[in-house]
C-alpha positions as CSV (number, residue, x, y, z in Angstrom):
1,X,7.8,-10.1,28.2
2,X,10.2,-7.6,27.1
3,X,9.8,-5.3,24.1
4,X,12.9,-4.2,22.8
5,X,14.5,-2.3,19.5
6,X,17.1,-4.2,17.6
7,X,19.8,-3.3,14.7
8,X,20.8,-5.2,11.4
9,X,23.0,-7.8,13.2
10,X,20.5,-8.8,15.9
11,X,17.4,-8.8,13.6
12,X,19.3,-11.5,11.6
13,X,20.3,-13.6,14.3
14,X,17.4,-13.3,16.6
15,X,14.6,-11.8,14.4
16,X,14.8,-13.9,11.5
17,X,14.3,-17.3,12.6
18,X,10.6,-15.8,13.8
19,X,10.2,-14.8,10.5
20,X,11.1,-17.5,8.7
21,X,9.1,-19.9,10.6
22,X,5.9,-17.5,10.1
23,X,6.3,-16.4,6.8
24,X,8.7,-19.4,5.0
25,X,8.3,-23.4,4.3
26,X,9.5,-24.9,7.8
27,X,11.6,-26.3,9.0
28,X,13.8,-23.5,6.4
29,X,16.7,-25.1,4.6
30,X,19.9,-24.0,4.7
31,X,20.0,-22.5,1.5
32,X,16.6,-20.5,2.1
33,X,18.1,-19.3,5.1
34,X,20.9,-18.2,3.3
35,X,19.4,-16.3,1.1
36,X,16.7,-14.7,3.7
37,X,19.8,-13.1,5.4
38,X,20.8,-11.8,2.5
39,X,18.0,-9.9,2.1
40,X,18.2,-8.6,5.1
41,X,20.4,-5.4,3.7
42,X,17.1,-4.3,2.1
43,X,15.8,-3.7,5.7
44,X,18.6,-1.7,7.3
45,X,16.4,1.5,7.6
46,X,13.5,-0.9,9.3
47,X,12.5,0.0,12.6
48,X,12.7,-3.6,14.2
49,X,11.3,-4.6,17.6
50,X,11.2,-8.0,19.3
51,X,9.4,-9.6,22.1
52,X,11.3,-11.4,24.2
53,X,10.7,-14.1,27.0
54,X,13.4,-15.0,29.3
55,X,16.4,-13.8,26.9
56,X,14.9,-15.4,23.9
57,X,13.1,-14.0,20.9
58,X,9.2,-15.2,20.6
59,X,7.9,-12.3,18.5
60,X,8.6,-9.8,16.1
61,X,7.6,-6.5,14.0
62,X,9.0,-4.1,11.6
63,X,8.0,-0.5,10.4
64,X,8.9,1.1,7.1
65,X,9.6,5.0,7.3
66,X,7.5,5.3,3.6
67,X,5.2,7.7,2.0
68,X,1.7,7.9,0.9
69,X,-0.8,10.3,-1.0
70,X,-3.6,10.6,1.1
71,X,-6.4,12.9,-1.4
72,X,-3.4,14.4,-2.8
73,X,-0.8,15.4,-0.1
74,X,1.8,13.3,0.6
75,X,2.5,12.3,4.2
76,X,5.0,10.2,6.1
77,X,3.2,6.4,6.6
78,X,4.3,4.0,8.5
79,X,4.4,0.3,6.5
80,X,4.0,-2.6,9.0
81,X,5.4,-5.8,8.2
82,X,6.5,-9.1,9.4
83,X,4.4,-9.1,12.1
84,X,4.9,-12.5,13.7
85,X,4.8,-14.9,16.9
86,X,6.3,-18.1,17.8
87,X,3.5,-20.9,18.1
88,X,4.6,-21.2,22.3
89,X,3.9,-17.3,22.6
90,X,0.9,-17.1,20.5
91,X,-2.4,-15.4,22.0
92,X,-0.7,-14.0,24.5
93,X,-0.8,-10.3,23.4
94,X,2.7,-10.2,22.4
95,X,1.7,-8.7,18.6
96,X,-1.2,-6.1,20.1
97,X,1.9,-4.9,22.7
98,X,4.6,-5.1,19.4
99,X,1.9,-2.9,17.1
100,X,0.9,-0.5,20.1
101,X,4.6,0.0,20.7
102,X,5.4,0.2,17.2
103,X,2.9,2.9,15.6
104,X,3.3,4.9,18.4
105,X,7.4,5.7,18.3
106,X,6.5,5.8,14.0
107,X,3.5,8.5,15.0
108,X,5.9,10.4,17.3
109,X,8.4,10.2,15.0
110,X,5.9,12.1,12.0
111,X,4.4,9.4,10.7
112,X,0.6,10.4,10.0
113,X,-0.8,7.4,8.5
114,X,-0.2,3.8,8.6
115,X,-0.5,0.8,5.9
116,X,0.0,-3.1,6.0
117,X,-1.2,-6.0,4.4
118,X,-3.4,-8.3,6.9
119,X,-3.0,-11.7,7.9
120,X,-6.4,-11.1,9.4
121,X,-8.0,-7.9,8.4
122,X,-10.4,-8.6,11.9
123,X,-7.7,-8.6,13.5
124,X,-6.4,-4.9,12.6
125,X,-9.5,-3.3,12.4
126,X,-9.4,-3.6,16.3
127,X,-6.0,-1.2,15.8
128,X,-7.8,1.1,13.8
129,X,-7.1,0.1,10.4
130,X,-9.6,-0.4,7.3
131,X,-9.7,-2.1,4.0
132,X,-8.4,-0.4,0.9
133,X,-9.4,-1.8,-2.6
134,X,-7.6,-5.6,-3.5
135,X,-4.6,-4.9,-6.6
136,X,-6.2,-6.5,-9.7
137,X,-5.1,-8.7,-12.4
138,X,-5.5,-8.6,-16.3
139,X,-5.1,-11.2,-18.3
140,X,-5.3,-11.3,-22.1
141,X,-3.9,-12.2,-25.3
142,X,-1.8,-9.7,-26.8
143,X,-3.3,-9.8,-30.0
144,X,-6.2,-7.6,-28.0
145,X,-3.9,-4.8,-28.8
146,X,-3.3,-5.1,-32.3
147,X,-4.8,-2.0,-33.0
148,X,-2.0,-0.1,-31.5
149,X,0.8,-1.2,-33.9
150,X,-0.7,1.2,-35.9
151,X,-0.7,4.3,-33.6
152,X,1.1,7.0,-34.4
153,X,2.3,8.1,-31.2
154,X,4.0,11.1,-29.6
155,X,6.9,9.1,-27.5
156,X,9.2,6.0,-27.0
157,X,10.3,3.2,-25.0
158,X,13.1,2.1,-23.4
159,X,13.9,-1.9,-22.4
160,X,17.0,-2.3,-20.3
161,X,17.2,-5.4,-17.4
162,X,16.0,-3.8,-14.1
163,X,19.8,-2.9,-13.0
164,X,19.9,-0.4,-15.7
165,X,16.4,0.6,-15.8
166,X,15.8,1.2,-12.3
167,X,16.3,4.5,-11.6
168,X,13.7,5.3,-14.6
169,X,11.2,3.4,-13.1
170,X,12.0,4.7,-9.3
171,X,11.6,8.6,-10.9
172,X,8.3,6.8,-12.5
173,X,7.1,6.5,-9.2
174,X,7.7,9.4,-7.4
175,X,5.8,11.0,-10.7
176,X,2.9,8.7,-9.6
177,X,3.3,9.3,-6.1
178,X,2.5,13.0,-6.4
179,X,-1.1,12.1,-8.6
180,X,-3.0,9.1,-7.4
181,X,-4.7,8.4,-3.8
182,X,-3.4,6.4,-1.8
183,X,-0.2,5.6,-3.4
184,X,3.0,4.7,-1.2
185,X,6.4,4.1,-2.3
186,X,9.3,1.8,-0.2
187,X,12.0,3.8,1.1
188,X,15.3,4.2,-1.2
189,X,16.8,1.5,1.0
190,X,14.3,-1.1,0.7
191,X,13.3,-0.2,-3.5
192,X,16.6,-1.2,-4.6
193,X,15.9,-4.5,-3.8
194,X,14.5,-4.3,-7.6
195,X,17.6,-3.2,-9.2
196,X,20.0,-5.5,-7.3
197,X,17.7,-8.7,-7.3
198,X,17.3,-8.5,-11.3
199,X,15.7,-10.8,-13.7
200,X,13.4,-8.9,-15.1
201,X,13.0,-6.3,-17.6
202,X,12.1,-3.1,-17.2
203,X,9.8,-1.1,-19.6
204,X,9.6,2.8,-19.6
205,X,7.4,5.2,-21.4
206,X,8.8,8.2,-22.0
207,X,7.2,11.7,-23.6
208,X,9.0,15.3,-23.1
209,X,12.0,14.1,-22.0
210,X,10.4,12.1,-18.4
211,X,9.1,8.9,-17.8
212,X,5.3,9.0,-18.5
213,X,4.9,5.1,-17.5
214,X,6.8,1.7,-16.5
215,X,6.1,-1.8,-15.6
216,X,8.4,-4.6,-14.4
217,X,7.9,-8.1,-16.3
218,X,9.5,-11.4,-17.4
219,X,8.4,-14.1,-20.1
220,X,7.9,-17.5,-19.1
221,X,9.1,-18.9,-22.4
222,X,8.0,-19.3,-25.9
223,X,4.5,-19.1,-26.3
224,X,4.4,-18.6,-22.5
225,X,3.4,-16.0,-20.4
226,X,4.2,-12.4,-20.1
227,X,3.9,-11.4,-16.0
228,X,4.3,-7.9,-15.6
229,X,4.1,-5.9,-12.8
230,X,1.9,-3.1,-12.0
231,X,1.4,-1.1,-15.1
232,X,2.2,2.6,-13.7
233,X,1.0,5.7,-16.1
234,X,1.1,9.3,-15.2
235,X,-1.2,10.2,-18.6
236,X,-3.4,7.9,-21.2
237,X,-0.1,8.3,-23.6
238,X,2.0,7.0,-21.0
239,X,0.0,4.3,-21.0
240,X,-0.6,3.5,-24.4
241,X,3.3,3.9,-25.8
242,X,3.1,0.8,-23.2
243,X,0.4,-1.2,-24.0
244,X,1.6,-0.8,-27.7
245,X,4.8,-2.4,-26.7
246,X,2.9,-4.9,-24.8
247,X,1.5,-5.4,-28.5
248,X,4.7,-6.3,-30.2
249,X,4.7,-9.4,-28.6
250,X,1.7,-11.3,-30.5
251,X,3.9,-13.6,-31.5
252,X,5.7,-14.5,-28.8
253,X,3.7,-15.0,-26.2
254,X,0.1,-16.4,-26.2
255,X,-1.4,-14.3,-22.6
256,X,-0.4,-11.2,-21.0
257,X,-0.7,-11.0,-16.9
258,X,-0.5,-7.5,-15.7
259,X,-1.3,-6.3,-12.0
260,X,-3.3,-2.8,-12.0
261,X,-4.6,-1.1,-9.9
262,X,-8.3,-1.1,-8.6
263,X,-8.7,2.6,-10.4
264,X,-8.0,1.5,-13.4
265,X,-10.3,0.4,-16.1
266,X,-8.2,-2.6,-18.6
267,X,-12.3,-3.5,-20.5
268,X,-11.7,0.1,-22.0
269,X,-8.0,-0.3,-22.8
270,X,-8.8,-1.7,-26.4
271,X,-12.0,-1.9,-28.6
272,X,-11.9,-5.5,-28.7
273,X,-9.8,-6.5,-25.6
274,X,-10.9,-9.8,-24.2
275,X,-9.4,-11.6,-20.9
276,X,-10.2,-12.0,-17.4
277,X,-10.0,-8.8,-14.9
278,X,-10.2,-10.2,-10.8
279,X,-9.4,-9.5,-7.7
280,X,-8.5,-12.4,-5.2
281,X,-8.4,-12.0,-1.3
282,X,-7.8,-14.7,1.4
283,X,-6.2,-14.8,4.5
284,X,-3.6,-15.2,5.5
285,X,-1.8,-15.1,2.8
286,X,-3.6,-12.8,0.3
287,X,-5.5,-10.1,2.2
288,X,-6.3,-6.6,0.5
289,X,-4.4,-3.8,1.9
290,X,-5.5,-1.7,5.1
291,X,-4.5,1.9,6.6
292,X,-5.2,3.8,9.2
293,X,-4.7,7.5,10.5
294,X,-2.3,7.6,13.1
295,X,-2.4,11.4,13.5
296,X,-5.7,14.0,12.7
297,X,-4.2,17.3,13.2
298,X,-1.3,15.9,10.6
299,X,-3.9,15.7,8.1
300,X,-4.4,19.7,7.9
301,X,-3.8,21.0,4.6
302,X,-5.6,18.1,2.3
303,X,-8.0,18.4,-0.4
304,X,-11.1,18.7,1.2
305,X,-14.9,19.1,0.6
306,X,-16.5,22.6,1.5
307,X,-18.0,21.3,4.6
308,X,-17.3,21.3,8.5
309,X,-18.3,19.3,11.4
310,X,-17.4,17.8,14.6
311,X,-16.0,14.4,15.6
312,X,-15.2,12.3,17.9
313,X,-12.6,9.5,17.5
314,X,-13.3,6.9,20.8
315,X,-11.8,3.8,21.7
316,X,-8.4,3.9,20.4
317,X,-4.9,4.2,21.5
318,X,-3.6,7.4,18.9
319,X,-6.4,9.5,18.5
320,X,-8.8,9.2,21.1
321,X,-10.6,13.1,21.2
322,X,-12.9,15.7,19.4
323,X,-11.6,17.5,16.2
324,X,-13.6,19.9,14.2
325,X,-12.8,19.1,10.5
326,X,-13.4,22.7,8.2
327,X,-12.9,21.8,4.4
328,X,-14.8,25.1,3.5
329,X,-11.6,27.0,2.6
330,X,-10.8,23.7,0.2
331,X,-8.3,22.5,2.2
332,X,-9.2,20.4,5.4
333,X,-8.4,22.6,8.5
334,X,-7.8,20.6,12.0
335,X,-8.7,21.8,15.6
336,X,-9.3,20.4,18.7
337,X,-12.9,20.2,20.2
338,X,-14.8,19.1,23.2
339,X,-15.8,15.7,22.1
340,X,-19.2,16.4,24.2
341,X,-19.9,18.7,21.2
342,X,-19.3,16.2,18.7
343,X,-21.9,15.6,15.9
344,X,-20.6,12.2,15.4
345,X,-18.4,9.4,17.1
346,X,-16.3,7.6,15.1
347,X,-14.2,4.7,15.6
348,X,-10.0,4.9,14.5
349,X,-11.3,2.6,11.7
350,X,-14.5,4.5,10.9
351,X,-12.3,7.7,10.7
352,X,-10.2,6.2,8.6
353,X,-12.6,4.9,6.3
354,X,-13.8,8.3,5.5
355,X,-10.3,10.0,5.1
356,X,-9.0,7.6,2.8
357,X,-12.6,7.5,0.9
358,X,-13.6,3.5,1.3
359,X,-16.9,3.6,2.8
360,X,-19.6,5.9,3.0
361,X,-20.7,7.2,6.8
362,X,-24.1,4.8,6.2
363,X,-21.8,1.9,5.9
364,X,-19.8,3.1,8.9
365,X,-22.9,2.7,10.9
366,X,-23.8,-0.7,9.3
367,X,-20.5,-2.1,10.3
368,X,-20.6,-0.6,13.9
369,X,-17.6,1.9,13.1
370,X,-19.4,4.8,14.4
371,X,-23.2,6.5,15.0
372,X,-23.5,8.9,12.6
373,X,-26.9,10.9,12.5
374,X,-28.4,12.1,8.9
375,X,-27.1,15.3,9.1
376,X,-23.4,15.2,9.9
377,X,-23.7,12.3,7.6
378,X,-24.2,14.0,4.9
379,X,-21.8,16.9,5.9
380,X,-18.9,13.7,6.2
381,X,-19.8,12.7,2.6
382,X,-19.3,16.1,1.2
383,X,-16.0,16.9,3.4
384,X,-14.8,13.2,2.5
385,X,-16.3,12.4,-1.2
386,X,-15.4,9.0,-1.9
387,X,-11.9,7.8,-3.2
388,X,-10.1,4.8,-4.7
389,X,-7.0,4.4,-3.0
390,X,-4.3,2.5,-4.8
391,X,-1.3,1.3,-2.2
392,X,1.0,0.1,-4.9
393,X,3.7,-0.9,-3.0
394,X,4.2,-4.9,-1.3
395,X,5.6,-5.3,1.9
């Protein structure tokens, strides 16, 4: 087996057809072919390795150079995708060898963290990676908003189809980027994919001359359906200049379906809203996001608790060590210690867990992450207090 980086031309004549047959209805059509290598512009800026056996392609896997807030500093992250085998090569460790190969050029290349979306999330957790929160969906009837027609509110919107409003909604979510944990945005190259693909409108808030909030969405018809995307909001007046747009529409459409994310809190949008807030997961298809720290030192400078203690990471291929982690300046301070002095040993995952906030050192135990004694546990939960993180982007 041979692992081996490929470039726009090659990942479309020898990458896609693994793709496809993982990730499409098989065997493709012509036409869904077609329009797969079209999108393939969208991933020119991919880093794109493939397995190969005797000359031919049998595996695949592609990094994103993106960016995530990680408790409020933004860091370079490393989006996995498209991680797929041919049925003849499965179980053969091609995808471990892809994904070892993989994170490591994107960690030596700056990346500090690393997101996906699981086929498996079993699976990954053996590369370090834990579960972040599941995206949710609202659904309600727009009347729930009626009281808002009557706000008198400091701002507009703007509604232009997504070629026009994209670069409103892209600022949008560098805005966001910059204020809530654990959101990532796609790289220029692959984002556009919005503005060129179009059919959808695009929604912005705006108050002080910026964009305080936008969502994506299209109705299904007359008395249809309203399916927005994720409804973004830097501030409770971004989001309510929305939501009062939303409103406009009680007599067009009978239900609303927004995607939010798992911070939010749509019960409290409106007195009297009424509708249906879940969160679905199943694999493979649907599996809540995961990330993982792909470099420790890298996190130095992040908002911290006013705690320090001693770690050690074991078992994994990144950041196998000791690191003493000092939050009591505020900011988390990285340096290297003997891992014999460690008061705690944590797996990659476990680690992780507590950096991006998802589970409390107790649970880390539970779940065999780590052994964590009472008293560095208690140190980890004020140095780490516990987060929501919000990935945003799909990919």
């Amino acid at each position: 087996m041979k692992i081996r980086e490929v470039g726009a031309a090659e990942r479309a004549s020898l990458g896609l057809p693994v793709q496809a047959y993982a990730f499409q209805s098989t065997p493709a059509s012509e036409e869904l072919l077609q329009a797969l290598e079209r999108g393939q512009r969208f991933a020119d800026g991919n880093l794109t390795l493939l397995a190969e056996e005797d000359g031919a392609a049998v595996a695949q896997v592609d990094g994103l150079p993106m960016r995530q807030n990680v408790r409020g500093t933004v860091l370079p992250m490393a989006g996995v995708a498209n991680v797929a085998t041919l049925p003849r090569a499965r179980r053969r460790g091609h995808a471990r060898a892809l994904l070892n190969e993989l994170l490591g050029r994107m960690r030596d290349s700056g990346h500090a963290v690393s997101a996906l979306y699981p086929f498996r999330a079993s699976f990954y957790q053996r590369f370090g990676y834990v579960g972040l929160p599941a995206i949710r969906t609202v659904t309600f009837p727009p009347q729930a908003l009626a009281g808002l027609l009557r706000a008198d509110l400091p701002g507009d919107v703007t509604l232009a189809p997504a070629a026009d409003g994209y670069d409103a909604y892209r600022a949008l979510t560098e805005r966001v980027l910059e204020r809530r944990h654990g959101f990532s945005v796609l790289p220029g190259f692959r984002a556009v994919e919005l503005r060129e693909a179009g059919r959808r409108w695009i929604v912005t808030a705006w108050a002080g001359g910026a964009p305080v909030a936008a969502l994506t969405y299209r109705i299904t018809g007359f008395g249809g359906v309203m399916t927005a995307s994720d409804l973004l909001a830097v501030s409770p007046l971004g989001r309510a200049l929305l939501l009062r747009f939303i409103a406009t529409h009680v007599d067009q459409v009978a239900s609303v379906e927004a995607a939010v994310g798992p911070d939010e809190q749509p019960e409290l949008w409106a007195t009297d809203l009424t509708g249906a807030i879940k969160a679905e997961v199943s694999f493979p298809a649907a599996g809540a996001p995961m990330a993982r720290v792909l470099s420790v030192p890298s996190l130095g400078g992040m908002a911290a608790g006013r705690e320090r203690v001693t770690v050690a990471v074991a078992g994994d291929h990144f950041i196998d060590g000791g690191y003493a982690l000092d939050g009591r300046s505020g900011t988390l301070e990285v340096s290297p210690a003997a891992t014999g002095s460690a008061a705690a040993t944590l797996t990659a995952a476990g680690l992780s867990a507590l950096v991006y906030g998802v589970l409390d050192p107790e649970d880390i135990v539970i779940r065999g992450l780590g052994d964590i004694p009472a008293d560095p546990a208690a140190r980890l939960r004020t140095l780490f207090p516990p987060q929501r993180p919000y990935l945003y982007a799909r990919f």
